[in-house]
N, CA, C and O atoms as a MOPAC input file, in Angstrom:
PM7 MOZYME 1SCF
protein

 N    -23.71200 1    18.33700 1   -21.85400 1
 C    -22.55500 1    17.89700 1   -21.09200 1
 C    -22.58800 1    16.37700 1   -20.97600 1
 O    -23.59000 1    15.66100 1   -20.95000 1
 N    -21.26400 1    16.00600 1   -20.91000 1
 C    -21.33100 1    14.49500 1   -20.92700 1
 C    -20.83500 1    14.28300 1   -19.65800 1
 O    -19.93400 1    14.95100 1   -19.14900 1
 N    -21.45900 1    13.28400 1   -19.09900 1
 C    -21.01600 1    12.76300 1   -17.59100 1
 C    -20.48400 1    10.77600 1   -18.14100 1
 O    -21.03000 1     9.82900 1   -18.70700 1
 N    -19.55900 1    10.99100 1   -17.70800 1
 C    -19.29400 1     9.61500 1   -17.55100 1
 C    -19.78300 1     8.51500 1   -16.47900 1
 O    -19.94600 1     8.84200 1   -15.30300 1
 N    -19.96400 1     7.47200 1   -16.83500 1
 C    -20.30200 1     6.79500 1   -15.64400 1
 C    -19.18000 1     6.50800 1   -14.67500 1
 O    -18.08000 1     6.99200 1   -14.94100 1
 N    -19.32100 1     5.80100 1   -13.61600 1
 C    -18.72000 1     5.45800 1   -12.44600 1
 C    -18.40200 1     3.98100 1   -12.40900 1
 O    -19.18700 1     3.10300 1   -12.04900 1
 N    -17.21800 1     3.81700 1   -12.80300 1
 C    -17.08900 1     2.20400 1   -12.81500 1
 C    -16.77000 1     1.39400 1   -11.60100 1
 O    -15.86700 1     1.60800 1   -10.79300 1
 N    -17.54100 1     0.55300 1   -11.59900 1
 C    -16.69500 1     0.03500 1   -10.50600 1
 C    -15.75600 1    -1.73400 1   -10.53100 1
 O    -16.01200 1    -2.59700 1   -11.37000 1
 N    -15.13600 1    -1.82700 1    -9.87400 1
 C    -14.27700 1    -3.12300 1   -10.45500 1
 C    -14.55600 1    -4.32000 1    -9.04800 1
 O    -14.77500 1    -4.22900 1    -7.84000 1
 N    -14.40500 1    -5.31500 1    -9.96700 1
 C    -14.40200 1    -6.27900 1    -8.60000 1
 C    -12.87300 1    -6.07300 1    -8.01000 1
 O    -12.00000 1    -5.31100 1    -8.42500 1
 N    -12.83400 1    -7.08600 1    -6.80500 1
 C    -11.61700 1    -7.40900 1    -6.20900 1
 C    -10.44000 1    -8.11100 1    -7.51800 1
 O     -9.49300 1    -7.58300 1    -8.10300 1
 N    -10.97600 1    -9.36000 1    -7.59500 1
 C    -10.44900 1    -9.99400 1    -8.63000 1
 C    -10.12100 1    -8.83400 1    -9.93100 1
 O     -8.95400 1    -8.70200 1   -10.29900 1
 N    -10.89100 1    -8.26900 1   -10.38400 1
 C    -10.45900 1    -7.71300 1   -11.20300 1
 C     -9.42400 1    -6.42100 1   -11.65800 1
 O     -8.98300 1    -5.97100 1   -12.71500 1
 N     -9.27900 1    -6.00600 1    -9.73000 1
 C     -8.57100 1    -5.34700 1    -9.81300 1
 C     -6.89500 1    -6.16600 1    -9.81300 1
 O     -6.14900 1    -6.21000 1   -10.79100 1
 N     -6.66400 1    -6.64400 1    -8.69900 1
 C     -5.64700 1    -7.90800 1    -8.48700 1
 C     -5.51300 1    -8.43500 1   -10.31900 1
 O     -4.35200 1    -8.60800 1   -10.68900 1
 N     -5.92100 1    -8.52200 1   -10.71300 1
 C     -5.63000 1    -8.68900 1   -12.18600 1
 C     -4.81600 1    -7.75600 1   -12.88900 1
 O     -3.88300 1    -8.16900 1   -13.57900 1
 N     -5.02600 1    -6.74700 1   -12.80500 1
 C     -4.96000 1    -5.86500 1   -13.12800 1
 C     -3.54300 1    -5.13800 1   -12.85600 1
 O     -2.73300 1    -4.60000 1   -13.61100 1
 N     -3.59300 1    -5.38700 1   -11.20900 1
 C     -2.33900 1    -5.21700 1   -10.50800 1
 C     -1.07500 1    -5.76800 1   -11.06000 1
 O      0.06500 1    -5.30400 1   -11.06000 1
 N     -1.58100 1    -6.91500 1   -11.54900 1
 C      0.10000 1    -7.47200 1   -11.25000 1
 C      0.13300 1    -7.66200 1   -12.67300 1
 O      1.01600 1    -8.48000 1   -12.93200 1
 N     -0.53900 1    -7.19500 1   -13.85600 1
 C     -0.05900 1    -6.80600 1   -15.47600 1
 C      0.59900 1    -5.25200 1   -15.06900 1
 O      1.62100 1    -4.82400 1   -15.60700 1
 N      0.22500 1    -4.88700 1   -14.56400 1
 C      0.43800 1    -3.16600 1   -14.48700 1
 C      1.93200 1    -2.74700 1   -14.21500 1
 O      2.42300 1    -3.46100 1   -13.34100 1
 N      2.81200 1    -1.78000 1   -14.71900 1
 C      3.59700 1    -0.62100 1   -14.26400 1
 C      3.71700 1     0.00100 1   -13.60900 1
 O      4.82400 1     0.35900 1   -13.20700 1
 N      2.52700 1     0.46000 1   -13.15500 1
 C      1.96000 1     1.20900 1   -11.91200 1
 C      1.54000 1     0.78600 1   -10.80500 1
 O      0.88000 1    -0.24900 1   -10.89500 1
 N      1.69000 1     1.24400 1    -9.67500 1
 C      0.58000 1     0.86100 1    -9.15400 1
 C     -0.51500 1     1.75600 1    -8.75500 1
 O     -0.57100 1     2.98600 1    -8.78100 1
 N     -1.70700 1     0.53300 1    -8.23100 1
 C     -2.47200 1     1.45500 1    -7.89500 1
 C     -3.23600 1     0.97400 1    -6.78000 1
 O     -2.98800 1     0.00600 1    -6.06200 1
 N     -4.21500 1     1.79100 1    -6.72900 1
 C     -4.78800 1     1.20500 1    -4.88300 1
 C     -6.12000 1     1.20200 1    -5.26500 1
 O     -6.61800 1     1.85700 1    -6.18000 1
 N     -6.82300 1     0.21000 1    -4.29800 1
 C     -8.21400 1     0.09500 1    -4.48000 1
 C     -8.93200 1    -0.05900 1    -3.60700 1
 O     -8.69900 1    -0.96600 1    -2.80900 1
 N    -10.36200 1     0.99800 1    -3.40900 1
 C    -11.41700 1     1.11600 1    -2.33800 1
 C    -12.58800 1     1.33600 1    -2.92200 1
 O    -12.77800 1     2.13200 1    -3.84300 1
 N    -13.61600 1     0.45100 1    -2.26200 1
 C    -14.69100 1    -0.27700 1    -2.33700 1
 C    -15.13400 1    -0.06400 1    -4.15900 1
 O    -16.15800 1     0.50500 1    -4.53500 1
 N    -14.48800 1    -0.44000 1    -4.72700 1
 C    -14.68300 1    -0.97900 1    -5.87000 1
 C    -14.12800 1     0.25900 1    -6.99100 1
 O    -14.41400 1     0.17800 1    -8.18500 1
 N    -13.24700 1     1.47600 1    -6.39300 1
 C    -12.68700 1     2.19100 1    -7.19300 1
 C    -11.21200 1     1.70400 1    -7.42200 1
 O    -10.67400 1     1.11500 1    -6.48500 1
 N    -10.59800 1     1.87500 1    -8.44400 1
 C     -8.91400 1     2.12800 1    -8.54700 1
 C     -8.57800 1     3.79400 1    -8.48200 1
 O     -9.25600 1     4.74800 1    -8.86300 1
 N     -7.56400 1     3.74900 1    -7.99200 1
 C     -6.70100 1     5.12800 1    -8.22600 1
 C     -5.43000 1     4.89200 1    -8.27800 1
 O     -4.99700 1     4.20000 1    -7.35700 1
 N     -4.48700 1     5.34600 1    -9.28400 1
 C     -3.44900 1     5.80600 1    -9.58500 1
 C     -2.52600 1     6.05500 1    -8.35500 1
 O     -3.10000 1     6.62400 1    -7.42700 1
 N     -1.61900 1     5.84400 1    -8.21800 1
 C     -0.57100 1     6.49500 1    -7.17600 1
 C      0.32800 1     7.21800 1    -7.29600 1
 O      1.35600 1     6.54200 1    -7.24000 1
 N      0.54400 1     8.24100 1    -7.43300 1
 C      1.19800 1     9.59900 1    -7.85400 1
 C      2.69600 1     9.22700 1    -7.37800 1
 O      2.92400 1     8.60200 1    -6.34200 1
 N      3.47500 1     9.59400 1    -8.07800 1
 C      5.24000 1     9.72500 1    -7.67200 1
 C      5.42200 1    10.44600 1    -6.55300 1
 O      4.77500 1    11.49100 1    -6.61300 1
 N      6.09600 1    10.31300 1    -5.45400 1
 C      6.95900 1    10.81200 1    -4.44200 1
 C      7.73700 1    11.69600 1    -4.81200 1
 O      8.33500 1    11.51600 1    -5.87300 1
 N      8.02500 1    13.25100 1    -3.83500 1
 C      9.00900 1    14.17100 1    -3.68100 1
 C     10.04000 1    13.70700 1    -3.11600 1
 O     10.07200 1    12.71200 1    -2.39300 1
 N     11.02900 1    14.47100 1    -3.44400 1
 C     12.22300 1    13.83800 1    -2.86300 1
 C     12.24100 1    14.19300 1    -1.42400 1
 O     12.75400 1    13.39300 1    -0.64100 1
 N     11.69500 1    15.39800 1    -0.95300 1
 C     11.33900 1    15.45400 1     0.28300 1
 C     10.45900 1    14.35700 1     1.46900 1
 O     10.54300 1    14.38600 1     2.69700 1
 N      9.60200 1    13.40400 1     0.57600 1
 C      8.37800 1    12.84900 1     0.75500 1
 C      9.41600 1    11.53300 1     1.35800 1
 O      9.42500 1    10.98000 1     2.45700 1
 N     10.41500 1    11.27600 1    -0.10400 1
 C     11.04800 1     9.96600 1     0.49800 1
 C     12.06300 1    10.27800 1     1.12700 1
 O     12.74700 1     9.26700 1     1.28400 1
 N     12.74700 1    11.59400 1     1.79100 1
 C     13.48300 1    11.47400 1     2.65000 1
 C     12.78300 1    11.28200 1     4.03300 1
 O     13.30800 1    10.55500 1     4.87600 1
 N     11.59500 1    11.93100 1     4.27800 1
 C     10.71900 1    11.89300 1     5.42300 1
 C     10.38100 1    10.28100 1     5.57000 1
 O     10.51800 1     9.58700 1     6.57800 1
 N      9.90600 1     9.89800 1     4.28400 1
 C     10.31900 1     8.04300 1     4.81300 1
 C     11.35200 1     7.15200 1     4.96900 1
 O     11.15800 1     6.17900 1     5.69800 1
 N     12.62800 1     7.32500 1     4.31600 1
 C     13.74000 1     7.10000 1     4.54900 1
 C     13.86500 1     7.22700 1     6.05300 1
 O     14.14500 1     6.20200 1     6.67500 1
 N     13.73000 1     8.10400 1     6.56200 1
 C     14.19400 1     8.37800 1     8.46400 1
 C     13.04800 1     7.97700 1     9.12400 1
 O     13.26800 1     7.75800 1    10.31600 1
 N     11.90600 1     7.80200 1     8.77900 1
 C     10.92700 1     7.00400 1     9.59400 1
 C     11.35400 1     5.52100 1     9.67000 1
 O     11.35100 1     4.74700 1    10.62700 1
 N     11.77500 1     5.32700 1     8.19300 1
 C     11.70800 1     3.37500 1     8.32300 1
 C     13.37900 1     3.32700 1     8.93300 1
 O     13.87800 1     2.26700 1     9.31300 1
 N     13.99200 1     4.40400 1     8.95000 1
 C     15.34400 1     3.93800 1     9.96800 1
 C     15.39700 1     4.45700 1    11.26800 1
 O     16.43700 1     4.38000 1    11.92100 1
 N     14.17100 1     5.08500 1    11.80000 1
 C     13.88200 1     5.18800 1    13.15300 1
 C     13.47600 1     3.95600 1    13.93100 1
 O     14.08800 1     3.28400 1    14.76200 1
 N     12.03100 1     3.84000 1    13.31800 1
 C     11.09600 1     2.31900 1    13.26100 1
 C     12.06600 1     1.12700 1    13.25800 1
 O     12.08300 1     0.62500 1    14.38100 1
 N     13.02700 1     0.38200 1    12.23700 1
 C     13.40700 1    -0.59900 1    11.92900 1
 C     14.39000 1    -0.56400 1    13.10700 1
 O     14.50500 1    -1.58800 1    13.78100 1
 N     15.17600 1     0.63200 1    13.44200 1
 C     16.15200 1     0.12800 1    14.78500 1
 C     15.23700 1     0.18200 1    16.58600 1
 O     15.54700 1    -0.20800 1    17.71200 1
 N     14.02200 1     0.89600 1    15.97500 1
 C     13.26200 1     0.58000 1    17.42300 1
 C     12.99500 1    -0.98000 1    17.75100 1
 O     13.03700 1    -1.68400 1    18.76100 1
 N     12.57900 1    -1.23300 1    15.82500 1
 C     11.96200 1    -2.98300 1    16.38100 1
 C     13.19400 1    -3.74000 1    16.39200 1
 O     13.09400 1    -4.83900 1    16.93700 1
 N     14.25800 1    -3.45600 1    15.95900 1
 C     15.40900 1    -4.67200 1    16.13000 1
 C     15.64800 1    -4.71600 1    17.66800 1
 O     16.04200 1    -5.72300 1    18.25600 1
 N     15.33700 1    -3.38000 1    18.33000 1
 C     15.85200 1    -3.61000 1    19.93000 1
 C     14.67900 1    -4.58400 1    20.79400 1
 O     14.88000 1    -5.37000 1    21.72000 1
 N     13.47500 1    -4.23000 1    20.15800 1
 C     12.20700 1    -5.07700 1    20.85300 1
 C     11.60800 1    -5.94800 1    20.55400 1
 O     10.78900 1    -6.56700 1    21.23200 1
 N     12.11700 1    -6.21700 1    18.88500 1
 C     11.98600 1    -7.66600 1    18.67200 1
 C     10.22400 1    -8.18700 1    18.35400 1
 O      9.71400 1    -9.30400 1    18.25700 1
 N      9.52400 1    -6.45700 1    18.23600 1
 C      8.02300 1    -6.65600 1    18.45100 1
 C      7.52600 1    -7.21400 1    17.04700 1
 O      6.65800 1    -8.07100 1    16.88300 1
 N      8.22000 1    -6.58200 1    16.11700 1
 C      8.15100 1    -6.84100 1    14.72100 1
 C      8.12900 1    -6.37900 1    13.62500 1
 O      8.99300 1    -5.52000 1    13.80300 1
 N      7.84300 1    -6.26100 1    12.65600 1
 C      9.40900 1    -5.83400 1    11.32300 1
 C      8.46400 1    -4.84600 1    10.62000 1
 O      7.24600 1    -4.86600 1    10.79500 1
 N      9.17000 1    -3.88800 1     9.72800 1
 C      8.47200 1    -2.83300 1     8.94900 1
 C      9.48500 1    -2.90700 1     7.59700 1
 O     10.71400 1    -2.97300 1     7.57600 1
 N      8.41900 1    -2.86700 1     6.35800 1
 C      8.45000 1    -3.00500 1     5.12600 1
 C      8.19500 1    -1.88000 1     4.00400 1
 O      7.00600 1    -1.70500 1     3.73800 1
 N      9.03600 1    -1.16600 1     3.37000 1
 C      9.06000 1     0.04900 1     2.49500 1
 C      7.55200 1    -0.15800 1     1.75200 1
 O      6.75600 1    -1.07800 1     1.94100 1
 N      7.41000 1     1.14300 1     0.73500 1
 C      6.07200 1     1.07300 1     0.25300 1
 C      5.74200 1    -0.05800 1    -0.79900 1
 O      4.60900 1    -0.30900 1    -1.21000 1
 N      6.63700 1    -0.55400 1    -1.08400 1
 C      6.74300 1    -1.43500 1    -2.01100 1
 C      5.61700 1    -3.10900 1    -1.93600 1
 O      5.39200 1    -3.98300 1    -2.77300 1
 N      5.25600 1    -2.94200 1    -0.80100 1
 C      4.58700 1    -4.06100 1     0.00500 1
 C      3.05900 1    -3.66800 1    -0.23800 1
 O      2.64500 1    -2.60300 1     0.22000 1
 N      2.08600 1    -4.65400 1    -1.06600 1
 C      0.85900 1    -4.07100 1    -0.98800 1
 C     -0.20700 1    -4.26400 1     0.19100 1
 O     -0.37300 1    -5.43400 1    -0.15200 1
 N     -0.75000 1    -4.18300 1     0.87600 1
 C     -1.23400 1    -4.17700 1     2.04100 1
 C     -2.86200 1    -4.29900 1     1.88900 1
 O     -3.37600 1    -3.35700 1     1.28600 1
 N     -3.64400 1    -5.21000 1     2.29800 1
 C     -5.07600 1    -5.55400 1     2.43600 1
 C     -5.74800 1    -5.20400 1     3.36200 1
 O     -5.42500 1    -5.88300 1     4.33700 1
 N     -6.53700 1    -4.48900 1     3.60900 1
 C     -7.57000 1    -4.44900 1     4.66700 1
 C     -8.38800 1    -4.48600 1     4.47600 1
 O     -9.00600 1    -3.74700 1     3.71000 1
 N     -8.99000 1    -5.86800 1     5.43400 1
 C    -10.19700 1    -6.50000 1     4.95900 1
 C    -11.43000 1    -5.82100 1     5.60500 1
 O    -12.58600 1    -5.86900 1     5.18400 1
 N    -10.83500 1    -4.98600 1     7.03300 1
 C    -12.75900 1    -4.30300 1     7.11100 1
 C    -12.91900 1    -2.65300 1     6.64900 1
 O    -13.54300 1    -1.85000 1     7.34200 1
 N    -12.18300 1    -2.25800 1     5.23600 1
 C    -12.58000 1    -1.33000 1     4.36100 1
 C    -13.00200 1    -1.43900 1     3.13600 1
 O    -13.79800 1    -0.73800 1     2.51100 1
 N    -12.20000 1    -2.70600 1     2.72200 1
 C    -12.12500 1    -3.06400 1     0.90800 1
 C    -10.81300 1    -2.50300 1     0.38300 1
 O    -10.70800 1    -2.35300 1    -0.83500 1
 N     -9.74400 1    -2.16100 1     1.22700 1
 C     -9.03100 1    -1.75200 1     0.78400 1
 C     -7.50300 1    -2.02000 1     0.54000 1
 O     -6.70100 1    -2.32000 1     1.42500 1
 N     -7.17300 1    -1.84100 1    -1.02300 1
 C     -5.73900 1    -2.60900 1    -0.83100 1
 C     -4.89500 1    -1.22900 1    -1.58700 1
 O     -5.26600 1    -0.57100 1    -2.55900 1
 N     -3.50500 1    -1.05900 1    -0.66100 1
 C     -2.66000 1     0.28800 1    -0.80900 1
 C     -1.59600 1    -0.25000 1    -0.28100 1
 O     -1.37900 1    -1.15500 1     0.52600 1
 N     -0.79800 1     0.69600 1    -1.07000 1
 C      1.35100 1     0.83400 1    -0.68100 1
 C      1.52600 1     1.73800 1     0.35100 1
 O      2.01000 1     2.82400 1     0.03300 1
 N      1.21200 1     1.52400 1     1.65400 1
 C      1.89100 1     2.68300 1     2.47800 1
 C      2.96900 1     2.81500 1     2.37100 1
 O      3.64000 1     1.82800 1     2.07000 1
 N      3.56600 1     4.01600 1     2.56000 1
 C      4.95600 1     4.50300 1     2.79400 1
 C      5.67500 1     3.41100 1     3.85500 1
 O      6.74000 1     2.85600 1     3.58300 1
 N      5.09400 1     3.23500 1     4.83300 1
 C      5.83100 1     2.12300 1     5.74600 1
 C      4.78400 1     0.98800 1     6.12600 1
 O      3.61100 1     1.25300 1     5.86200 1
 N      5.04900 1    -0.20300 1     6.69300 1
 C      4.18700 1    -0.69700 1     7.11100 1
 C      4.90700 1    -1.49900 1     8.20300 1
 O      5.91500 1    -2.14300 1     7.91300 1
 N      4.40200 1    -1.47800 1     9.49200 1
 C      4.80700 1    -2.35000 1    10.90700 1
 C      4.03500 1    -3.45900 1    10.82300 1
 O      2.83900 1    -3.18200 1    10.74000 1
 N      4.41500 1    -5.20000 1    10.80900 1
 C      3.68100 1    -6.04700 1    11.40000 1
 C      4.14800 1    -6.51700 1    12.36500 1
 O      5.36600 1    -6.69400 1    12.35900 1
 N      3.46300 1    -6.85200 1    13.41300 1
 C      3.63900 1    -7.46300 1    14.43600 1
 C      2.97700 1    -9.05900 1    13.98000 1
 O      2.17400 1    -9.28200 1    13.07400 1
 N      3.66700 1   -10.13800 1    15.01800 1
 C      3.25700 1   -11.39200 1    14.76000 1
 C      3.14600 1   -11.71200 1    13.14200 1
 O      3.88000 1   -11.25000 1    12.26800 1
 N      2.06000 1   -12.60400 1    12.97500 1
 C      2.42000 1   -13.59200 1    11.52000 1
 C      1.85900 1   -12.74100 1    10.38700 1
 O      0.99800 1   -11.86300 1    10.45400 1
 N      2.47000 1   -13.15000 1     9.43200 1
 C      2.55800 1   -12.25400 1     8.45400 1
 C      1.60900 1   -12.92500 1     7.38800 1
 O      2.21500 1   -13.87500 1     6.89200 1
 N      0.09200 1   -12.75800 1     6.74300 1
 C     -0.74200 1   -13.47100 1     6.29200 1
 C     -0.39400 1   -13.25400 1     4.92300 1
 O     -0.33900 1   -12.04800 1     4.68000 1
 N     -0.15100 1   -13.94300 1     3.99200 1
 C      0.29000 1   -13.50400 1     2.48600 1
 C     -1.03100 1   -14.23300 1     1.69400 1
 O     -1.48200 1   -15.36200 1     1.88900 1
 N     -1.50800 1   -13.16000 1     0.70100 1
 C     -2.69900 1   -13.62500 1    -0.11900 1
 C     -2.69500 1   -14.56300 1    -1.38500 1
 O     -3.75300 1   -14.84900 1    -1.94400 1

């Protein structure tokens, strides 16, 4: 039996990677994975979240939410992913 090894990628090399790509994909502690297509069910359930959310924050002014399209960093996992929605409050740190 053949076992493949386990690759793992730097940061940089994934971010490289990212923004040649078609796809996207997400990355934790030094894996990539693929991001599978959405049901149409999947994006109606986000469709009415981000138009629940977006008219809560226009009334409170707390701060803004962005479709999955937005890639998102978190720095105390290693991890960078497209949530379905994303809320920021205050300043918005761009990499």
């Amino acid at each position: 039996m053949n076992i493949l090894p386990v690759l793992k990628y730097t940061e940089e090399e994934y971010l490289e990677m990212e923004e040649k790509s078609l796809e996207k994909h997400e990355f934790y502690k030094g894996k990539i994975f693929a991001m599978a297509a959405a049901s149409i069910s999947h994006n109606q359930i986000t469709r009415n979240a981000l138009t629940l959310f977006d008219d809560f924050l226009k009334k409170t002014k707390t701060g803004q939410i962005f479709p999955s399209d937005l890639k998102i960093h978190s720095l105390e996992n290693f991890l960078y992913t497209y949530p379905d929605l994303s809320v920021i409050c205050g300043e918005i740190e761009m990499l």
